[in-house]
C-alpha positions as CSV (number, residue, x, y, z in Angstrom):
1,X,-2.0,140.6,162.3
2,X,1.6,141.6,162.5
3,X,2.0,139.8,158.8
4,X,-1.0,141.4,157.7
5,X,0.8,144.9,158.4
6,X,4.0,144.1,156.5
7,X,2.2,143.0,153.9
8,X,0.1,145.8,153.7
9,X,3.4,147.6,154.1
10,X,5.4,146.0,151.4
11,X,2.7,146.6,149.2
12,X,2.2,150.8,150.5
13,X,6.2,150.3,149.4
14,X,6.4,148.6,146.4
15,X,3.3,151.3,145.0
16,X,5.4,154.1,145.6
17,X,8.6,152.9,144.0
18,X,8.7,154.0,140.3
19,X,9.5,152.4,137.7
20,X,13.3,154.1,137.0
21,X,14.1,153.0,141.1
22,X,13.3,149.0,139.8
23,X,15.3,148.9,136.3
24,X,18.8,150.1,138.4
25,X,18.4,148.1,140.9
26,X,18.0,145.1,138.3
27,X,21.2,146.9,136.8
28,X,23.0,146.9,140.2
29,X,21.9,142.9,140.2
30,X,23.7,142.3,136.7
31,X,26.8,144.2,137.5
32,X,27.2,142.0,140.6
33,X,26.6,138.7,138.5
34,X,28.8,139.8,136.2
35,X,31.8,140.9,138.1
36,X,31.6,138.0,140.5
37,X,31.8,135.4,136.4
38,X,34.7,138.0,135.3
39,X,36.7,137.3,138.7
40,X,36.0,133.5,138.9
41,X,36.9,133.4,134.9
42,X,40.4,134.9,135.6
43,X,40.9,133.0,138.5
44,X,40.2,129.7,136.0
45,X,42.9,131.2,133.0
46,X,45.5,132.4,136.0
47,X,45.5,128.7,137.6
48,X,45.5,127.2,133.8
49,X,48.4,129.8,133.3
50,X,50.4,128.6,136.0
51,X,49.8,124.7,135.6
52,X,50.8,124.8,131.7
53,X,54.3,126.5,132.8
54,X,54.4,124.0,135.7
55,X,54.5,121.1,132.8
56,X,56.3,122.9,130.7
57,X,59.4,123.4,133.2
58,X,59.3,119.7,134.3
59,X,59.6,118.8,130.6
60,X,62.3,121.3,129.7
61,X,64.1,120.4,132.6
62,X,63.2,116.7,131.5
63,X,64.7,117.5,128.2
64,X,67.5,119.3,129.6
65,X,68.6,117.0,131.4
66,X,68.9,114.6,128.8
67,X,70.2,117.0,126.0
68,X,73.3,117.4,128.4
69,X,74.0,113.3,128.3
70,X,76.4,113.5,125.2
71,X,75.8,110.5,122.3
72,X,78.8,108.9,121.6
73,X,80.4,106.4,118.8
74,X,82.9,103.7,120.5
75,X,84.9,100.9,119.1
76,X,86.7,97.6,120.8
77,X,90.5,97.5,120.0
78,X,91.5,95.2,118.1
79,X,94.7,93.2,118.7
80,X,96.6,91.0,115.8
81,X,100.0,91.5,113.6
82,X,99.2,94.2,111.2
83,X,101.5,94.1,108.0
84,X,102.0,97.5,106.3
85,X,105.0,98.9,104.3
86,X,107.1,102.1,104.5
87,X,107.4,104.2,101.3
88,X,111.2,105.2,100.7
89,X,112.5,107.3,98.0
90,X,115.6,105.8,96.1
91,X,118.0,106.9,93.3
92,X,118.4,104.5,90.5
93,X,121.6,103.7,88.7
94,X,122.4,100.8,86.1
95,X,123.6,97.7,87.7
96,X,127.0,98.6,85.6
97,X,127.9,102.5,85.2
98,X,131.1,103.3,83.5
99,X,132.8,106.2,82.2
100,X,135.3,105.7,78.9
101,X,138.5,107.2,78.9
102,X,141.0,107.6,76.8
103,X,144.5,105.4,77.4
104,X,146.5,107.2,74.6
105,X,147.2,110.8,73.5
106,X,146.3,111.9,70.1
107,X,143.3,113.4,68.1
108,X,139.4,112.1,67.7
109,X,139.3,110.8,64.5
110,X,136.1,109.7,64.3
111,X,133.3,108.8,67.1
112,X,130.5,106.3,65.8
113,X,128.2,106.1,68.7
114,X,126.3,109.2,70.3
115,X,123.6,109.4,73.5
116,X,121.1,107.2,73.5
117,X,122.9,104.5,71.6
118,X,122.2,101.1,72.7
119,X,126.2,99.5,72.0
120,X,127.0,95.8,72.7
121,X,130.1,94.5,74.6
122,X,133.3,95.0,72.1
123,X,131.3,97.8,69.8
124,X,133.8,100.7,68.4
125,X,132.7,103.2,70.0
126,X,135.6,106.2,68.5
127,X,138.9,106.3,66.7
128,X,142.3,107.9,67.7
129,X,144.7,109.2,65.8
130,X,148.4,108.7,67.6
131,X,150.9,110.0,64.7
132,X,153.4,110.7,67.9
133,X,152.9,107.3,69.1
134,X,152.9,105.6,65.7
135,X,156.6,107.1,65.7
136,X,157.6,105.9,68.9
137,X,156.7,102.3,67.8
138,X,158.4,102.7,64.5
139,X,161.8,103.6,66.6
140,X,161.3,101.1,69.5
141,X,161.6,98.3,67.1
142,X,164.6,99.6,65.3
143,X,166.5,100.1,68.8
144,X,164.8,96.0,68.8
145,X,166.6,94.8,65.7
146,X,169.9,96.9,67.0
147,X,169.2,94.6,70.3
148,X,168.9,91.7,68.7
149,X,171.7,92.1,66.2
150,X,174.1,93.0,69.2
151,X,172.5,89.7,71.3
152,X,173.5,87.4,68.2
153,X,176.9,88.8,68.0
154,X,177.6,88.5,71.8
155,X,176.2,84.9,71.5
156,X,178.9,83.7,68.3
157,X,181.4,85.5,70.7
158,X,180.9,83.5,73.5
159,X,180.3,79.9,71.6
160,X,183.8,80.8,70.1
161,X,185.6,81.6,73.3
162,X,184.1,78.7,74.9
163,X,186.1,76.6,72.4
164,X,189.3,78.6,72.4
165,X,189.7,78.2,76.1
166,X,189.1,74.2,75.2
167,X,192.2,74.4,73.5
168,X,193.8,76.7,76.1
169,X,194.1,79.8,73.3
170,X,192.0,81.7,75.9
171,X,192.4,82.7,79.7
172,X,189.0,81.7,81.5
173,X,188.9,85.5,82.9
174,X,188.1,86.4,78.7
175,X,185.8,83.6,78.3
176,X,183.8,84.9,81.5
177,X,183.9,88.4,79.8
178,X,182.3,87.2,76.8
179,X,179.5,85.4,78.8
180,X,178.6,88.3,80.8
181,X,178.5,90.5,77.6
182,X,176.4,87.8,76.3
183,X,173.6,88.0,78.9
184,X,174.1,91.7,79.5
185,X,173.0,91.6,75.4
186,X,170.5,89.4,76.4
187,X,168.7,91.5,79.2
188,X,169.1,94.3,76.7
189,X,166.9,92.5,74.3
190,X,164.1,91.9,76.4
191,X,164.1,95.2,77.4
192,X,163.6,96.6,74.0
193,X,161.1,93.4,73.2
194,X,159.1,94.9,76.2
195,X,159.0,98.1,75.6
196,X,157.8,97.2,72.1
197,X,155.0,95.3,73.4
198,X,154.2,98.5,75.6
199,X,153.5,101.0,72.9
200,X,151.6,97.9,70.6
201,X,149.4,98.0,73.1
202,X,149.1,102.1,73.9
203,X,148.9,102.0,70.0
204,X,146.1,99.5,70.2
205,X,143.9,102.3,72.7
206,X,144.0,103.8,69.4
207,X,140.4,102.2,69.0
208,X,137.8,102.7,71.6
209,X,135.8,99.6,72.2
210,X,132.5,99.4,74.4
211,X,133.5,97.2,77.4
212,X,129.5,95.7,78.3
213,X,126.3,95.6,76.7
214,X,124.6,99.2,78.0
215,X,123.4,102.3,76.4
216,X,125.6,105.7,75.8
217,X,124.5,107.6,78.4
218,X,126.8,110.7,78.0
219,X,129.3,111.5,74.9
220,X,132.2,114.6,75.9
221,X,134.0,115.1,72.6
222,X,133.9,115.5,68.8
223,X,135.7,115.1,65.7
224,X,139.3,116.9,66.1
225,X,139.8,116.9,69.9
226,X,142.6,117.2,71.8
227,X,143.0,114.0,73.7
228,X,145.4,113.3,77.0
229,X,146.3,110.1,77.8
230,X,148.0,108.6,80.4
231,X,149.3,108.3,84.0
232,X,150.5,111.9,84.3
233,X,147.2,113.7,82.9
234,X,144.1,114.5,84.3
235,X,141.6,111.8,82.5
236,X,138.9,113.0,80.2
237,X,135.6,111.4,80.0
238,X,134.9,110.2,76.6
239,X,131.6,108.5,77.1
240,X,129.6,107.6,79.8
241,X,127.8,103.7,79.5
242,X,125.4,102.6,81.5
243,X,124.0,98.9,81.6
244,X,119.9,99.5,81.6
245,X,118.5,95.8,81.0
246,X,119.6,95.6,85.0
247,X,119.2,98.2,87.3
248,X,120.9,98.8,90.8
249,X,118.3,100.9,93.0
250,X,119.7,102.5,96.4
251,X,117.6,103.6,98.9
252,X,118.3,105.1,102.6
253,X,116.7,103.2,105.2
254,X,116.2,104.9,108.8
255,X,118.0,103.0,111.2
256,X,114.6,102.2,113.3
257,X,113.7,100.1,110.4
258,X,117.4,98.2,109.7
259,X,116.3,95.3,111.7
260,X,113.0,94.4,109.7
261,X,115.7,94.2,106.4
262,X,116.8,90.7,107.4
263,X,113.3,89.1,107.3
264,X,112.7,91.2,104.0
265,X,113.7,89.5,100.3
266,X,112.0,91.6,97.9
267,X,110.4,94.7,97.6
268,X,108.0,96.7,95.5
269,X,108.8,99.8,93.6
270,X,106.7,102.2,92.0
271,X,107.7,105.3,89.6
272,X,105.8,109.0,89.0
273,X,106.3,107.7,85.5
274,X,104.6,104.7,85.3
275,X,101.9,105.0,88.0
276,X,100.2,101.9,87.4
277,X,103.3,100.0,87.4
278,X,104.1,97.6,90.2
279,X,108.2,96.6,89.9
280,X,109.5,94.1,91.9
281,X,113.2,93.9,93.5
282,X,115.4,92.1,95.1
283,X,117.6,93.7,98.3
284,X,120.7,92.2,97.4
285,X,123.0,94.4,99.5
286,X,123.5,96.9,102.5
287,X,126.5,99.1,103.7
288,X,126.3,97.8,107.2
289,X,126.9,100.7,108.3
290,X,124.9,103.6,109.8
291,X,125.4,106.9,108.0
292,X,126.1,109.5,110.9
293,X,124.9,112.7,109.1
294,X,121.4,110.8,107.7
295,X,121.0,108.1,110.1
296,X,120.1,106.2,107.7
297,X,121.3,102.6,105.9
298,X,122.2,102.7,102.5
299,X,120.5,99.5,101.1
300,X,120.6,98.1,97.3
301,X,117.7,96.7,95.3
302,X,118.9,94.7,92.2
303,X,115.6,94.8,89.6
304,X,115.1,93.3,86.3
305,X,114.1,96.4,83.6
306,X,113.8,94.1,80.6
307,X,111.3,96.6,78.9
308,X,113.8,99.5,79.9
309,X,110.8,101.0,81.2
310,X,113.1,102.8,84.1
311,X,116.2,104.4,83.7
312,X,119.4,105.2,85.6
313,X,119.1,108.9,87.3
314,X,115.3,107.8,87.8
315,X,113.3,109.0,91.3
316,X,111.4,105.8,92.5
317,X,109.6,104.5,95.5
318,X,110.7,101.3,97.5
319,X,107.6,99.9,99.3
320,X,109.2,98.1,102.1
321,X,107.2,95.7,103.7
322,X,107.3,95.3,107.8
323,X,105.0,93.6,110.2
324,X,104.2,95.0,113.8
325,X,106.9,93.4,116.4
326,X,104.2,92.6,118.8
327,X,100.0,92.0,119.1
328,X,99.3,95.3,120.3
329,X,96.2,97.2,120.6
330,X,95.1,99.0,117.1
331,X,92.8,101.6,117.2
332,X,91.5,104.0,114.4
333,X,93.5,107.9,114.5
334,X,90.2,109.2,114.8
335,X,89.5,108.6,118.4
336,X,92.8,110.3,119.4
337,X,92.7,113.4,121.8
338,X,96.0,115.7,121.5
339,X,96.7,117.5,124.9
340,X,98.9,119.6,126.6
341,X,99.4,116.8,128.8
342,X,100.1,114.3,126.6
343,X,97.9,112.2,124.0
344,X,94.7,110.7,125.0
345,X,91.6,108.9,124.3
346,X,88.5,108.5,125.7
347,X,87.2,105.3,127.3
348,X,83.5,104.7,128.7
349,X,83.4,103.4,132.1
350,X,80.4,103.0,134.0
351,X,78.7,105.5,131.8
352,X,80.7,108.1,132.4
353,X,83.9,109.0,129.9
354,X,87.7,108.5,131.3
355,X,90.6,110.1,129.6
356,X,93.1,107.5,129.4
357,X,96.9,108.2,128.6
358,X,98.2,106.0,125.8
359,X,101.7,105.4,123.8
360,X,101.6,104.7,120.6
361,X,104.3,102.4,118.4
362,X,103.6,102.4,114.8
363,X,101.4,105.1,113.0
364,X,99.5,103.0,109.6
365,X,97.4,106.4,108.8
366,X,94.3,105.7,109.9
367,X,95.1,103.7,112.5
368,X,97.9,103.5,115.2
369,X,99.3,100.5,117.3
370,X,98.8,101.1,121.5
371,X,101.7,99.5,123.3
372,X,100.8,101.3,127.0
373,X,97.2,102.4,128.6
374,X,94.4,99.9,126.4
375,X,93.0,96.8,126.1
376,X,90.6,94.8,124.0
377,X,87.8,95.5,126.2
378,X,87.9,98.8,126.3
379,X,85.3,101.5,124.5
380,X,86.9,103.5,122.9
381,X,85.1,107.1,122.1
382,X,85.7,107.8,118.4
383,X,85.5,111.7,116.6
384,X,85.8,113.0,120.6
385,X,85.1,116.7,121.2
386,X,88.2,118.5,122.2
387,X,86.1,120.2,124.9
388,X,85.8,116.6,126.3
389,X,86.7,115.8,130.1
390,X,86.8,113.3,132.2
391,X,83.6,112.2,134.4
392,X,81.3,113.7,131.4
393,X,78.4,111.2,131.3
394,X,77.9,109.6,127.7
395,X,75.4,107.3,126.1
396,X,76.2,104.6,123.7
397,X,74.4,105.1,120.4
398,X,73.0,102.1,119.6
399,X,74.1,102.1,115.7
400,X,77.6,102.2,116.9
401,X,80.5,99.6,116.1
402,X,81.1,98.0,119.1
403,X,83.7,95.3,117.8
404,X,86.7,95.5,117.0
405,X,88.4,98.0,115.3
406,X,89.5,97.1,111.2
């Protein structure tokens, strides 16, 4: 009965709601739907949200972590005697350099070689004119015929009183008077003999011969000159010869290198001139002596120039070969840290880099001999950054050289 009534009730109810009082509270229905889908469909992009910048942290930080691990390039020392040469500039001169004086005083007649002039040992090389000296021979050997003239008389003299004191005509005391006058004439004439010879010979300087094989490097007078000969006078340079088919070569060696000479026969040179020229020479010579203003050793080079390809006054470059004193480490210049501290390189250890303090012996360019701090087995960090410090971790690239360095 009591179902009956709330039947009949729902039904009195449902007859007197109109039609506007159903469609809103179908609207109210909708909106509830929908606001309850909006909520749970930000809830879905909020929790999506958070989880892709969950991943994307753990990978940055992923990537981080191995963006901070630096790549590195390392190379294994390498130990052997390394050969390598020290480039020296040198002066070259010809093996024989002369000037020409004059021995006589007179006038330049005539010269008959000029610079450039490749003479032969005994060439004429000018002619002086010596009327002065021409005189003085004219007169020495008339005071010679006046010596010899009195020598022959003082001779017959003594022959004669030799043979008048035989006979007792003579005291001894006159014969000994003529002997003495005989060898006093006697001394006399080989004075005046000698003195002849003396201007023969200044008169033969007359003619200026060349005295080697060379090439007139220099010519300092002309036709008509004033020239002084002489002990007493300042000498005047003629012409300068130089011998070019052999060349002397003298270069200044720093004394940390004079001990490697005595292993060293020959050298190479090399000229500006000629640069694809090799010349080969021969160390024939050293001062053996340290120059104290240069430090240096003044060494000669003896070289062949038959082409006369180099000439004296030339600039050249002796290569001079040495060889490391010891089998030290060799690594390439590259890897080599400069710091306040001192030099340094970087070695990998345990995956991590140590700076290692090193002293270096010999410098080849792109490479430098270790004596102190390596060893063959050590990695060696090449290009470093100069930001690089010690207990930085590295990895090895796997394209790097990891033998030993060339």
């Amino acid at each position: 009965m009591e179902t009956t009534n709330e039947q009949k009730s729902l039904e009195t109810t449902d007859e007197k709601s109109t039609p506007v009082d159903v469609a809103k509270r179908g609207s109210n229905r909708a909106a509830v739907i929908s606001g309850f889908g909006f909520a749970i469909l930000i809830a879905i992009v909020t929790f999506w949200g958070i989880h892709t910048r969950s991943v994307s942290g753990v990978a940055l930080a992923k990537d981080t972590r191995a963006a901070a691990i630096l790549s590195v390039d390392v190379v294994h020392p390498s130990l052997g005697t390394k050969s390598y040469e020290v480039v020296l500039p040198a002066s070259v001169q010809g093996f024989t350099d002369s000037p020409v004086y004059a021995r006589t005083s007179g006038y330049l007649e005539h010269w008959y070689t000029d610079i450039g002039t490749h003479v032969k040992k005994g060439q004429l090389l000018a002619d002086i004119q010596t009327p002065e000296l021409d005189q003085q021979v004219q007169q020495a050997q008339s005071d010679l015929a006046t010596a010899q003239a009195n020598y022959q008389l003082a001779q017959i003299t003594a022959e004669r009183w030799q043979k008048l004191l035989l006979k007792n005509a003579v005291s001894t005391q006159e014969r000994d008077q003529a002997s003495g006058d005989l060898n006093a004439r006697r001394s006399a004439l080989s004075a005046q003999e000698a003195n002849v010879r003396r201007l023969q010979q200044l008169q033969g300087f007359e003619k200026i011969y060349a005295p080697f094989d060379g090439v007139i490097t220099a010519r300092n007078t002309d036709i008509g000159d004033l020239i002084q000969g002489g002990e007493n006078t300042r000498p005047e340079e003629l012409f300068h010869l130089s011998s070019v088919d052999r060349l002397r070569v003298f270069v200044p060696v720093p004394e940390i290198y004079q001990s490697a000479l005595h292993s060293v026969r020959q050298v190479g040179l090399s000229s500006d001139a000629y640069p694809k020229e090799r010349f080969i020479g021969t160390i024939a010579r050293s001062s053996e002596a340290i120059d104290p203003l240069s430090r240096t050793l003044r060494v000669e080079v003896d070289i062949e120039n038959p082409k006369i390809l180099l000439l004296p006054g030339a600039y050249v470059f002796v290569h001079l070969p040495l060889s490391a004193a010891s089998q030290s480490p060799t690594i390439p210049s590259n890897a080599l840290l400069f710091r306040q501290e001192g030099l340094r390189v970087g070695v990998v250890r345990d995956g991590r880099v140590q700076l290692v303090p090193i002293s270096i012996d010999h410098d080849y360019g792109d490479t430098v001999e270790v004596i102190a701090g390596l060893s063959p087995e050590d990695q060696v960090v090449l290009n470093p950054s100069d930001s690089l410090v010690s207990g930085t971790r590295v990895e090895i690239n796997k394209n790097t050289q990891t033998g030993p360095a060339e």
